[in-house]
Structure formats: structure tokens, C-alpha cells
N, C-alpha and C positions, 0 to 999 in steps of 0.2 A: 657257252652257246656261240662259241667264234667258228667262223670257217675254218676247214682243215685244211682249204688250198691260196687261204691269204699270206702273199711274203714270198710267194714263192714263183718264179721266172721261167718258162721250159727253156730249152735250150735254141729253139727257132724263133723265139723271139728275143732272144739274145743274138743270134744270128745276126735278124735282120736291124737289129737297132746298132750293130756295129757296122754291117755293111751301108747304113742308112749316113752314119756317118763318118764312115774310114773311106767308100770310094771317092766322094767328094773332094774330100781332105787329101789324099794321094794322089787325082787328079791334079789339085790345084798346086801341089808340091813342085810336082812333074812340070807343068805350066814355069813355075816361078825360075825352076833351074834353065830349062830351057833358055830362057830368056836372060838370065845373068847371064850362062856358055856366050851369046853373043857379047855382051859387054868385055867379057873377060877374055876371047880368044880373038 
């Protein structure tokens, strides 16, 4: 008597939980180099 759709992810919410946290995270990457480049050149 279990659910037949427990466990299981669609693909749009895989999506957005990557994008929720990869553009942040590339943002902030982007930011950090940026800001060495001055130190470094």
C-alpha cells in the first residue's frame, strides 16, 4: 500500500534545484576571479 510515485524526481524539478543552486554559485565564482584579475595583473 505505498505510493507508486514516492522516490521518484521529474526532471523540472531537477532543473530548478540545479539552477536554484549552480547560478548563484557561478555568479559568485565569476565575482571572486574578477576581483583576483586585479590583484594579479
Amino acid at each position: 500500500m505505498s505510493a507508486t510515485n514516492e522516490g521518484k524526481t521529474s526532471g523540472l524539478h531537477l532543473l530548478l534545484a540545479w539552477g536554484f543552486v549552480g547560478i548563484p554559485l557561478v555568479w559568485g565564482l565569476i565575482q571572486t576571479i574578477e576581483k583576483a584579475m586585479k590583484i594579479f595583473v
